[in-house]
C-alpha positions in Angstrom: 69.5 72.4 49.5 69.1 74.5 46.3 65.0 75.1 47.0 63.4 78.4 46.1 60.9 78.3 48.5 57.1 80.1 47.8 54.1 79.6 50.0 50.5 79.3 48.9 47.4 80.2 51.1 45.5 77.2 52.8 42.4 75.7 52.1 41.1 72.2 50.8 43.2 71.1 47.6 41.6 69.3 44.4 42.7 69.0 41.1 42.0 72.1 39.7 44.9 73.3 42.1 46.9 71.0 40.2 45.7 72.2 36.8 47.2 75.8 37.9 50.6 75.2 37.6 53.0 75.4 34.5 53.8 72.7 31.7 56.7 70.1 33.8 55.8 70.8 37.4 54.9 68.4 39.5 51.8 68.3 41.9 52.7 65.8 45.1 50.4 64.7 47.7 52.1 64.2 50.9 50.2 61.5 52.8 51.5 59.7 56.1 49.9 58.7 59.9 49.4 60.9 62.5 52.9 61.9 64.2 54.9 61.2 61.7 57.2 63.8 61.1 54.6 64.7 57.9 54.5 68.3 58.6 58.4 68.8 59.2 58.9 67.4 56.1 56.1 69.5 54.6 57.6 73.1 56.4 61.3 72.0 55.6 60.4 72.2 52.1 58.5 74.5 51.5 59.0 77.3 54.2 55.5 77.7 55.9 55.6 76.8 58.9 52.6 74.4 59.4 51.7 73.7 62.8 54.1 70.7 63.6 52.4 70.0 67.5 53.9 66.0 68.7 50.7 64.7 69.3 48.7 62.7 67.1 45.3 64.2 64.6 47.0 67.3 64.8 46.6 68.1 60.8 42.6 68.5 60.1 42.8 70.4 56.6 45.1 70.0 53.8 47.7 73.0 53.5 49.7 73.5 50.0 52.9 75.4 49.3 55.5 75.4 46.7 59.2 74.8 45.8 61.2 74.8 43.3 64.4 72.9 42.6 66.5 72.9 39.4 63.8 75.2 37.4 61.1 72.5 38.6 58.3 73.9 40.9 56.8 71.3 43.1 53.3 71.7 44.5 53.1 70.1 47.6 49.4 69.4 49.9 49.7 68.0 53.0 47.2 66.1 53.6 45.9 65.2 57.3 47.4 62.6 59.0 45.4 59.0 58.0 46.4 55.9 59.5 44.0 53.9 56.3 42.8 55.3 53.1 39.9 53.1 54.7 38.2 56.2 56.2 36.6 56.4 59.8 36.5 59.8 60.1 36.6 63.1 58.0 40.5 63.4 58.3 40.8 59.8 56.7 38.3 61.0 53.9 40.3 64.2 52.7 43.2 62.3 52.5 42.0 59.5 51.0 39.5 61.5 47.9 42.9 63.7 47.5 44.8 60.6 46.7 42.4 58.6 44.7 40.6 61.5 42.7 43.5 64.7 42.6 45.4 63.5 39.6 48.4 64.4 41.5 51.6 63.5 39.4 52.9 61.8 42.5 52.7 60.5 46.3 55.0 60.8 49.0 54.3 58.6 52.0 56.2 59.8 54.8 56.8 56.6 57.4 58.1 56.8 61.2 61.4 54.7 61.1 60.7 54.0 64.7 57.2 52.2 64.5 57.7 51.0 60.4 54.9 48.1 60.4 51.8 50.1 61.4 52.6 52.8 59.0 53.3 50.4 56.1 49.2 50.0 56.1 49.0 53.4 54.4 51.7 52.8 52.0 50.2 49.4 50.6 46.6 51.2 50.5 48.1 54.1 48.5 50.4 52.1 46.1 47.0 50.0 45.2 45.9 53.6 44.2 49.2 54.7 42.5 52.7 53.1 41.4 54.2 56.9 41.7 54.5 56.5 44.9 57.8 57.6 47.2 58.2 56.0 50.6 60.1 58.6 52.9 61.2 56.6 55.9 61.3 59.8 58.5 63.1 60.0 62.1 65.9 58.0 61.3 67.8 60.1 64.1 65.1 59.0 66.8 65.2 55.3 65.3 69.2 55.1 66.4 68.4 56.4 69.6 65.7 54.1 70.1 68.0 51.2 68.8 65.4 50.5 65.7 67.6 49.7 62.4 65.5 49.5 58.9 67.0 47.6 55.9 65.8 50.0 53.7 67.1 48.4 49.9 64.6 44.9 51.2 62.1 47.4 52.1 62.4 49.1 48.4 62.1 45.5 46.8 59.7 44.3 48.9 57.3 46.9 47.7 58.3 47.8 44.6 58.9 51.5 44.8 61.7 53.8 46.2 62.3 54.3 50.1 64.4 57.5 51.2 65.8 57.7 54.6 65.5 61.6 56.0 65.4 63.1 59.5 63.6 66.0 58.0 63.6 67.8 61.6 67.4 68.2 60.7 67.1 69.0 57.4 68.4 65.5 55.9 67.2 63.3 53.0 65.2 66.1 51.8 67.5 66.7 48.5 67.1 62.8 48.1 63.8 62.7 48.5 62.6 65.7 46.0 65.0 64.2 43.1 63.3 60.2 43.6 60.2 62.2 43.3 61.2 63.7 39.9 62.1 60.5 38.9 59.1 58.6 40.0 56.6 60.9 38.3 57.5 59.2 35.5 56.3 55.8 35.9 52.9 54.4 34.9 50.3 56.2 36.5 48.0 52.9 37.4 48.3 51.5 41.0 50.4 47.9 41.9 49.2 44.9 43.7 51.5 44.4 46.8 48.7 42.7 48.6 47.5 39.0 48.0 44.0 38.7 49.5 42.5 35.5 50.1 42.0 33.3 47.4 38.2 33.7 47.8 38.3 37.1 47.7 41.2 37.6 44.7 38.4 35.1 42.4 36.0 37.7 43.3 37.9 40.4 42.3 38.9 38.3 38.6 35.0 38.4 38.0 34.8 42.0 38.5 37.6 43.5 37.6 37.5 43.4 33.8 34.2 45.0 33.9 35.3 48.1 36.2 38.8 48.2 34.1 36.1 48.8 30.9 33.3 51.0 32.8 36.3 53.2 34.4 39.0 53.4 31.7 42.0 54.6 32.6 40.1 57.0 35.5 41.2 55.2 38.6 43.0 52.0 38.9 40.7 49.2 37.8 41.4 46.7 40.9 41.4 49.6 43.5 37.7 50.1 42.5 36.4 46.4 42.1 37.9 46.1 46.0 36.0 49.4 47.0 33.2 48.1 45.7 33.7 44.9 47.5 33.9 47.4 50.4 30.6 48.7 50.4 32.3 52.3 52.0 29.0 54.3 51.2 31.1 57.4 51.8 34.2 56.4 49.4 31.6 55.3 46.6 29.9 58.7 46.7 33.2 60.2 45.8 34.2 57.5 43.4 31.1 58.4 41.5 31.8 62.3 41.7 34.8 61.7 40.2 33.9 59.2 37.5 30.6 61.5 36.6 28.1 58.4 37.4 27.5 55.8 39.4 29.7 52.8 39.1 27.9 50.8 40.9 24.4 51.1 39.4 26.1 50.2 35.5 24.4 47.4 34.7 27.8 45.1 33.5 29.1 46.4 36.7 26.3 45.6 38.8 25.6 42.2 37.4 29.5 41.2 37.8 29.5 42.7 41.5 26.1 40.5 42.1 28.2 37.4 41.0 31.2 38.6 43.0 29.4 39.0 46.6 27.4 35.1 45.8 30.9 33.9 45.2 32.2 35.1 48.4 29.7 34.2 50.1 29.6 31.1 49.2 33.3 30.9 50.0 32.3 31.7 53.8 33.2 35.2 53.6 30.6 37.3 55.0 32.6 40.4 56.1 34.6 41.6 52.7 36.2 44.6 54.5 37.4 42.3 57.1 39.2 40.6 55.0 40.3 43.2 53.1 41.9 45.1 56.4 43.3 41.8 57.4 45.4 41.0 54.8 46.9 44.8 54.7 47.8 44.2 58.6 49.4 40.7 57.6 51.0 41.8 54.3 52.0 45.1 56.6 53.7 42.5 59.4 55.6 40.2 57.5 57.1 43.7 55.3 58.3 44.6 58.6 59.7 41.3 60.0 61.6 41.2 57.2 63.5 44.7 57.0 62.7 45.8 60.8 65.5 44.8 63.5 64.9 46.2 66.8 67.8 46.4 70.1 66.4 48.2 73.3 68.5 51.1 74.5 68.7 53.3 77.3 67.0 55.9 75.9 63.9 53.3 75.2 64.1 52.4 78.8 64.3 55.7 80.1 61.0 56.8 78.4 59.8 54.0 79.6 60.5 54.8 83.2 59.0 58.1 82.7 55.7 57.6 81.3 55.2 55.1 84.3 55.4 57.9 86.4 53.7 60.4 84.3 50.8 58.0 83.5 50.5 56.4 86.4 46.9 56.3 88.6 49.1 58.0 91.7 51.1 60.4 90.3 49.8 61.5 86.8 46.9 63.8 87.2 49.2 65.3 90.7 52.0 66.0 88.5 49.7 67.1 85.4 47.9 69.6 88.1 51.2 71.2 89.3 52.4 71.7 85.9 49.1 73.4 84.8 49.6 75.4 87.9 53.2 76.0 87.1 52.6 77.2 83.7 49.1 79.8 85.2 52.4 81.0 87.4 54.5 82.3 84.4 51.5 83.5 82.5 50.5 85.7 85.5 53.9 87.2 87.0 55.5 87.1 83.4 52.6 89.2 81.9 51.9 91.9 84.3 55.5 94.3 82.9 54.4 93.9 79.2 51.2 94.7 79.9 52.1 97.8 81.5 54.8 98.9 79.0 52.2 98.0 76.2 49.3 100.3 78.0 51.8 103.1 78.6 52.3 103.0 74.8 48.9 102.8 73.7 48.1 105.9 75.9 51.0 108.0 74.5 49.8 106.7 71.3 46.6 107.9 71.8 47.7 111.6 72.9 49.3 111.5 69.4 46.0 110.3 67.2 43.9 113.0 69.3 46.1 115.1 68.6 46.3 114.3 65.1 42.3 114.5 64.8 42.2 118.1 66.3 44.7 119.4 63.9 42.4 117.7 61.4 39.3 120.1 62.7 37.2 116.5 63.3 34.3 117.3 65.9 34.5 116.6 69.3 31.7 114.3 69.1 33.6 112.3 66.5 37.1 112.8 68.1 35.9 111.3 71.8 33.6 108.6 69.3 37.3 107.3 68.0 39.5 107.8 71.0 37.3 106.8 74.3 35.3 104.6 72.3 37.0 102.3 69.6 40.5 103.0 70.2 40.2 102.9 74.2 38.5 99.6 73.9 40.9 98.4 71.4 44.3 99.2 73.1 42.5 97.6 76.3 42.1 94.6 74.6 45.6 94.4 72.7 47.3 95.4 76.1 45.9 92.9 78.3 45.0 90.5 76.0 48.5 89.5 73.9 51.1 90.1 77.1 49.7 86.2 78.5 48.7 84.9 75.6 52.5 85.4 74.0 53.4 83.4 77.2 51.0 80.8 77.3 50.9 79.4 74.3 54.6 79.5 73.8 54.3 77.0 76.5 51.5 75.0 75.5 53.2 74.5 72.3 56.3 73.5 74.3 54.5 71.1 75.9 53.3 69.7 72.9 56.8 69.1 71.3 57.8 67.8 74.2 55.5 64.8 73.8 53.8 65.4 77.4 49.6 66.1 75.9 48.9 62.7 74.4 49.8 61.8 78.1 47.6 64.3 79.7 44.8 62.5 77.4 45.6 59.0 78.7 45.3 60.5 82.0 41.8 61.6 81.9 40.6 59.1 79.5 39.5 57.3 81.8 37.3 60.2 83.4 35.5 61.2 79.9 34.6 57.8 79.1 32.8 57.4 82.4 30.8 60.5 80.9 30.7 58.8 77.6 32.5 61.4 76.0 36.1 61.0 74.2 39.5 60.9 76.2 41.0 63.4 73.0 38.6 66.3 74.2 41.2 66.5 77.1 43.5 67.5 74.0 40.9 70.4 73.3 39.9 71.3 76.8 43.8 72.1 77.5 43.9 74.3 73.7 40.8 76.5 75.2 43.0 77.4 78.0 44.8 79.4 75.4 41.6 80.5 73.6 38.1 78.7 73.6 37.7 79.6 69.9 41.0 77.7 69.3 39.6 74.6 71.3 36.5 75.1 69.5 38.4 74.2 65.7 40.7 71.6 67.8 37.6 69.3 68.5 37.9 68.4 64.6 40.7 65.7 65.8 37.4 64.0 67.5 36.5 61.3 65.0 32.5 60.4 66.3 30.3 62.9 65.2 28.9 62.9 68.5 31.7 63.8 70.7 32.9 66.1 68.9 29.5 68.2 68.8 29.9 67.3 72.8 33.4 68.6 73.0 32.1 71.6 70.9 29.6 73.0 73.5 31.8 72.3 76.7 34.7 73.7 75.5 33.5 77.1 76.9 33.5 75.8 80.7 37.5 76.0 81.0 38.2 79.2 81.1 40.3 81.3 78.2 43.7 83.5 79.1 41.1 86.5 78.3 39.2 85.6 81.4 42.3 85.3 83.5 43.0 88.8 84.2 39.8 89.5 85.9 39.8 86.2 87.3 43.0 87.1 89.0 42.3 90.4 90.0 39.3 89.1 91.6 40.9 86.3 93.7 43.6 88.8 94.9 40.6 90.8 96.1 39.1 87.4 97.9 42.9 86.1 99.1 44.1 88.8 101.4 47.9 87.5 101.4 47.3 87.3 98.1 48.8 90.4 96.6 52.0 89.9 99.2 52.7 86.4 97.5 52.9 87.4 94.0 52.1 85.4 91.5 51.6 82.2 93.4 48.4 82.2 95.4 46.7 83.8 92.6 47.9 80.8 90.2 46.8 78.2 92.9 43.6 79.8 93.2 43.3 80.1 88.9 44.1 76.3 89.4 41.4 75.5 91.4 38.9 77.3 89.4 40.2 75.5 86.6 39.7 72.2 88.3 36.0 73.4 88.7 35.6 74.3 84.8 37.0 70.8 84.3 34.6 68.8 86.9 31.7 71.1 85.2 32.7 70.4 81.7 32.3 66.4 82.5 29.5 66.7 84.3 28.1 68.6 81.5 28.9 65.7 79.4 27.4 63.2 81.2 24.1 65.2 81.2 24.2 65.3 77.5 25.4 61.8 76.8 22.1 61.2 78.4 19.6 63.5 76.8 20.3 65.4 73.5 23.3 63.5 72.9 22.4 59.9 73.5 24.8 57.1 71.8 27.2 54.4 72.0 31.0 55.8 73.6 33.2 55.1 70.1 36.8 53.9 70.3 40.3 55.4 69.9 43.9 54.5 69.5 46.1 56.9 71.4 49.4 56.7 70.1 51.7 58.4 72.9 54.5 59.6 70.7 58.3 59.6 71.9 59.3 62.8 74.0 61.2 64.7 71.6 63.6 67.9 72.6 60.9 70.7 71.6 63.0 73.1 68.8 62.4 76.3 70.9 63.0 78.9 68.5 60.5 77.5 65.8 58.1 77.1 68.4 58.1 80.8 69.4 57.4 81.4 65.8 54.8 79.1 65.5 53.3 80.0 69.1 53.2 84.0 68.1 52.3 83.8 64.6 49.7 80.7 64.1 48.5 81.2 67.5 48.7 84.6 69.5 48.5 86.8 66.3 45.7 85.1 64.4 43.5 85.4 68.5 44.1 88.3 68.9 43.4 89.6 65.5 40.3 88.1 65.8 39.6 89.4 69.0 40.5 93.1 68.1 38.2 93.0 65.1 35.0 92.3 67.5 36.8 94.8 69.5 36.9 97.8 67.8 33.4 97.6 66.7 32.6 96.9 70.5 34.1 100.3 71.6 31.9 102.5 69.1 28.6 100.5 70.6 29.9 101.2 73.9 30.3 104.6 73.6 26.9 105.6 72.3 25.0 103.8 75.3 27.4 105.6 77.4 26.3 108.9 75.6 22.8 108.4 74.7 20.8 109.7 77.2 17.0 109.7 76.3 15.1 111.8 79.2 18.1 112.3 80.9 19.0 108.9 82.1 22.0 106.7 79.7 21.1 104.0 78.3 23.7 102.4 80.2 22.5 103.1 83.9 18.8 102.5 82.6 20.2 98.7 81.3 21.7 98.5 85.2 18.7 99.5 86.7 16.7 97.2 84.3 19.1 93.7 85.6 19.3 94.5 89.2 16.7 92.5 90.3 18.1 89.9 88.5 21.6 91.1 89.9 20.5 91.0 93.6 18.9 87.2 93.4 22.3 85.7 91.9 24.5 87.4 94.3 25.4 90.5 91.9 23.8 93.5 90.6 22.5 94.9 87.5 25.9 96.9 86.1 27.7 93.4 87.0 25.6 91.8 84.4 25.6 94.5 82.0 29.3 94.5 82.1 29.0 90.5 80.9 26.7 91.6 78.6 28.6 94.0 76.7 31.8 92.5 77.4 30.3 89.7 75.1 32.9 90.7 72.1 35.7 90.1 74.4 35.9 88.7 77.8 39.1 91.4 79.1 36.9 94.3 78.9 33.9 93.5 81.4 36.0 94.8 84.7 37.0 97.9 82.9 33.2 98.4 81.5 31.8 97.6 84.9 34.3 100.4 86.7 33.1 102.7 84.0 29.6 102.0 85.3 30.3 102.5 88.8 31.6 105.6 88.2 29.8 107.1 85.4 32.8 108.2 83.7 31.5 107.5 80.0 34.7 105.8 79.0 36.6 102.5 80.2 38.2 102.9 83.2 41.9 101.6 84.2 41.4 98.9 86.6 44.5 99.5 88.8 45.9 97.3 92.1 43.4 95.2 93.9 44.5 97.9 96.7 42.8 101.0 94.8 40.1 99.0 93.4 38.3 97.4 96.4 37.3 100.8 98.5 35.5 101.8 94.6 33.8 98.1 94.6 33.2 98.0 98.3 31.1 101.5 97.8 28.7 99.5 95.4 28.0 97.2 98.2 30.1 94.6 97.7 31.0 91.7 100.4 33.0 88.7 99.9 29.9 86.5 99.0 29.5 89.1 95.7 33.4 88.7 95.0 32.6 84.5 94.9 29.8 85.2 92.9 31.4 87.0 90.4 34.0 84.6 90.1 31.7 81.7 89.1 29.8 84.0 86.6 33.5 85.1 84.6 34.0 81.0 84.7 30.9 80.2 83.8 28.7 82.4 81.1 28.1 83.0 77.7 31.6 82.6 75.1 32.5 85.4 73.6 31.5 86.5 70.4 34.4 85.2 68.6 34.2 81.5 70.0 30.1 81.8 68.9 31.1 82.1 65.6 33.6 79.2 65.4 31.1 77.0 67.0 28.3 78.1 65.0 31.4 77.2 61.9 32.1 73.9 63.2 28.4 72.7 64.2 26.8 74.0 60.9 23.6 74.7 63.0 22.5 77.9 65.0 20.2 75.4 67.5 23.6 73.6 68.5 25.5 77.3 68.7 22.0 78.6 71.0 22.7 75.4 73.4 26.4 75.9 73.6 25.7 79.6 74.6 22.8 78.4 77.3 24.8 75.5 79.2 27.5 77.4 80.7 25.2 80.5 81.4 22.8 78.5 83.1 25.5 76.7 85.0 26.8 80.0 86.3 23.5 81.3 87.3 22.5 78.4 89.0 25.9 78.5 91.0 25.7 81.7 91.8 22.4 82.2 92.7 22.9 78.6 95.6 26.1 80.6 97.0 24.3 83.8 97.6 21.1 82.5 98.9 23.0 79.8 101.1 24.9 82.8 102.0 22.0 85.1 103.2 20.6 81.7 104.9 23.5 81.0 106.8 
């Protein structure tokens, strides 16, 4: 294709990004729904890799790379995925102010071939805004298959700007596309009129038009603003006015013309403006694509169709969803069990080599058994047990997500969160913190209502993380005694259930809030369920390790290491004799005894608080006084050393509720306490789950002793 290709860093994109780059390059915005192909096109030009997932709301931040073609560097933002530039949530709003108020030299509104009339929407909103404007018609591939043909030279004419073909998964159109865009930067900068509104509502917009036109200048398109201000969008005036440096509105010609406007049209019967405004997009949208849309059923339409009435069905969707979850805890256990061992082994030599390495440098032995027992033991525990499932799980996950099958797991349990007044897309986020709460924590963003998504925010801890699943496992071999003669399968059936539990809790959980602190009207979605694609394996074991695995568990080492120094010193620190450690134990035993557990149980949840994997190796270090983390071994070796600290199978039960229900980690605090923008939200979302486990473990113990 001829592209140099250069990535930039991520981050929210404005004009002043644009004013960075040299005389004769070309800042694009790249605009298009949800599901669109919008990232593929984004990645195939210029090399970064965004996070392409095939389900919709996946984009929630604008990313911005570069590329250059024939000496011309191109600066490209992708924008999130908007289905209007008439915002409803904060997705719509980014995309929207970047279009309207980035001075970007040019637009590039990526379309799915396959579903042409809702996406047209976007393009008429966006070529009111600008006439540089390039329509990329994606997934022409999946429109053949799917029997959709698109007269694309009627589609051009009809809206007065070029339309490129591309399949940008398979590299084609691209070349096309980038020179149209070099082209197109060159035509008047000031929006077109592809809509006709009603005739009440175009004699408003003659009245106040002229005016904007002479408050505005040449600033934004003068009948794009007289319409927004027919609008009455609080939230798009407030950035109008940002970018114009005053308020529009409040200019007295303005004002006094708008006031004449609104009697007109309500004189004219029109009471709802926006209505009618959103109205005539959808009609204008409809008759665009009667006109260049022709669509023949094929087999491969059918055949989907056949499929997703088995897969959504009310009998055999959430069956089938439950064996594949259970399916995929399957690979993740009996797949990460070698790694993990080959990845110990080599921290351990490893660490022979750094001790050695800090003797020959004459460092104290107080310092040497600070670094190695402390920080580094802690860390390699982490790194070892930690990135072995999560390299398999979220390779699958992502699979999954190619694949088509999530948006289907949401209509699944829509149903169910709705009942809770909660929204059917936190099942999308629920299933991400399976891979890592934290991860679901920044996924609730694709939540549109304010108050689901702060809903989804503290429940997403109640399902638990892969960095719980070691312990949980070990645990339920311990409980299962065929268990560790099965392999991996008991143990996944078992993880199963107790995710089944974390998902019964986490809507019951929202039910309770929908009814207290979180009181409010359920809001509405539309849940596009996208085509099943053929997932592109090797990009998403890229994507999987790099966007995913690496940036986890880089987060979870730097809490880790940290962790391993504080661990130490209570392990060392003996004031009268007794560590500070076995004084903390002695300190929660009472507490301990009443929920089924003891003290050092507790304390090892306590200070396993930077990172769930470490609390069975801190609470075996306990036991046995050894000062350092201790290798937790086969379920075989490790029951006689629990068994001595009075454990029965009631305290084994117990401990399994508390690892599925307490605090989150440190790491997914501090992306809640990101997201919510409030530490009383962050307090609450550490409080549910731990009171949930407590109160579940304290019933099974003392029904226990009862009975």
């Amino acid at each position: 294709m001829g592209l140099t290709l250069t990535s930039t860093g991520h981050g929210a994109a404005n004009s002043a990004v644009a004013a960075k780059l040299r005389a004769g390059d070309l800042s694009v915005a790249l605009a298009g729904n949800p599901n669109v192909g919008k990232s593929t096109v984004f990645n195939a030009l210029t090399g970064l890799h965004q996070h392409t997932g095939n389900w919709p709301g996946k984009t929630v931040a604008t990313a911005q790379g570069l590329c250059t073609r024939d000496g011309r560097t191109y600066l490209l933002t992708d924008l999130p995925g908007c289905y209007s530039l008439l915002a409803h949530s904060a997705e719509e709003e980014v995309a929207r102010d970047f279009l309207c108020f980035s001075d970007a030299d040019a637009a590039i509104v990526v379309c799915d071939s396959a579903c042409l009339e809702r996406n047209l929407n976007l393009v008429l909103q966006t070529l009111e805004i600008t006439g540089r404007t390039v329509v990329c018609v994606n997934l022409m591939d999946e429109a053949r298959r799917r029997g959709v043909t698109v007269d694309l030279s009627r589609l051009s004419r009809l809206l007065g700007v070029p339309v490129v073909p591309a399949a940008a998964r398979q590299g084609q159109g691209l070349e096309e596309l980038l020179r149209t865009v070099d082209r197109q930067a060159r035509e008047p900068r000031g929006g077109s009129a592809p809509v006709t509104y009603p005739a009440a509502v175009e004699e408003a917009l003659a009245l106040l038009e002229p005016v904007v036109a002479e408050a505005c200048g040449p600033l934004v398109p003068a009948r794009w603003a007289a319409l927004r201000l027919l609008d009455t969008d609080a939230s798009l005036l407030s950035s109008l006015d940002r970018a114009l440096g005053f308020s529009l509105a409040a200019s007295p010609p303005v004002a006094a013309a708008l006031e004449q406007a609104r009697d007109h049209l309500a004189r004219q019967g029109i009471a709802s403006p926006p209505d009618a405004v959103a109205a005539a997009l959808v009609r204008r949208a409809e008759e665009i694509a009667a006109q260049c849309v022709t669509v023949e059923e094929t087999a491969a339409v059918r055949r989907e169709r056949r499929l997703d009435r088995i897969l959504t069905s009310r009998w055999a969707g959430i069956p089938l969803m439950l064996l594949l979850l259970a399916g995929v805890f399957w690979l993740t256990i009996s797949g990460a069990n070698v790694p993990s061992q080959l990845l110990s082994a080599a921290f351990a030599r490893l660490g022979e080599l750094l001790n050695q390495g800090l003797v020959h440098l004459g460092a104290p032995e107080a310092v040497q058994s600070l670094l190695m027992d402390g920080v580094f033991l802690v860390l390699s525990w982490v790194v070892s047990v930690m990135l072995p499932p999560m390299a398999i799980f979220f390779p699958l996950f992502t699979l999954l997500e190619d694949l088509g099958y999530l948006p289907r797991v949401a209509f699944n349990l829509d149903h169910a969160f709705q009942r809770c007044q909660a929204c059917g897309k936190q099942a999308l986020t629920m299933a991400m913190g399976f891979g890592c709460n934290a991860a679901g924590v920044v996924g609730c963003r694709i939540i549109d209502s304010p108050r689901e998504r702060l809903m989804a925010l503290l429940t997403n801890s109640f399902v638990p993380c892969n960095g719980r699943f070691p312990t949980l496992v070990t645990l339920l071999v311990l409980l299962l005694p065929a268990a560790e003669l099965s392999g991996a399968l008991l143990p996944a059936l078992g993880l199963t259930a107790l995710v089944l539990l974390g998902v019964g809790m986490t809507m019951a959980v929202s039910w309770l809030l929908s009814r207290t602190v979180l009181r409010g009207v359920s809001s509405s979605f539309t849940l596009e369920l996208p085509p099943y694609r053929l997932p592109q394996v090797g990009k998403v074991l890229v994507r999987s390790v790099l966007d995913r695995t690496l940036f986890v568990l880089g987060r979870a080492a730097a809490v880790a290491a940290p962790a391993g120094a504080v661990l130490w010193l209570l392990a060392h620190w003996a004031p009268g004799g007794i560590p500070v450690l076995a004084w903390l134990s002695g300190w929660l035993d009472p507490l301990g005894h009443f929920l089924g557990l003891d003290g050092s149980i507790l304390l090892a949840f306590a200070l396993g608080f930077p990172a769930n994997e470490i609390v069975l190796p801190i609470l075996l270090m306990l036991y046995t006084s050894s000062g350092t983390l201790a290798e937790v071994g086969s379920a075989a070796a490790l029951w006689p050393v629990l068994e001595a600290q009075g454990w029965t199978p009631v305290t084994v039960v117990c401990f399994l509720l508390f690892c599925l229900f307490h605090w989150p980690c440190s790491t997914t605090l501090l992306t809640i306490r990101r997201e919510a923008g409030s530490l009383r939200w962050t307090l609450l979302a550490l409080a549910l789950p731990t009171a949930a486990g407590m109160v579940l473990c304290a019933l099974t113990a003392n029904l226990a002793r009862l009975f």
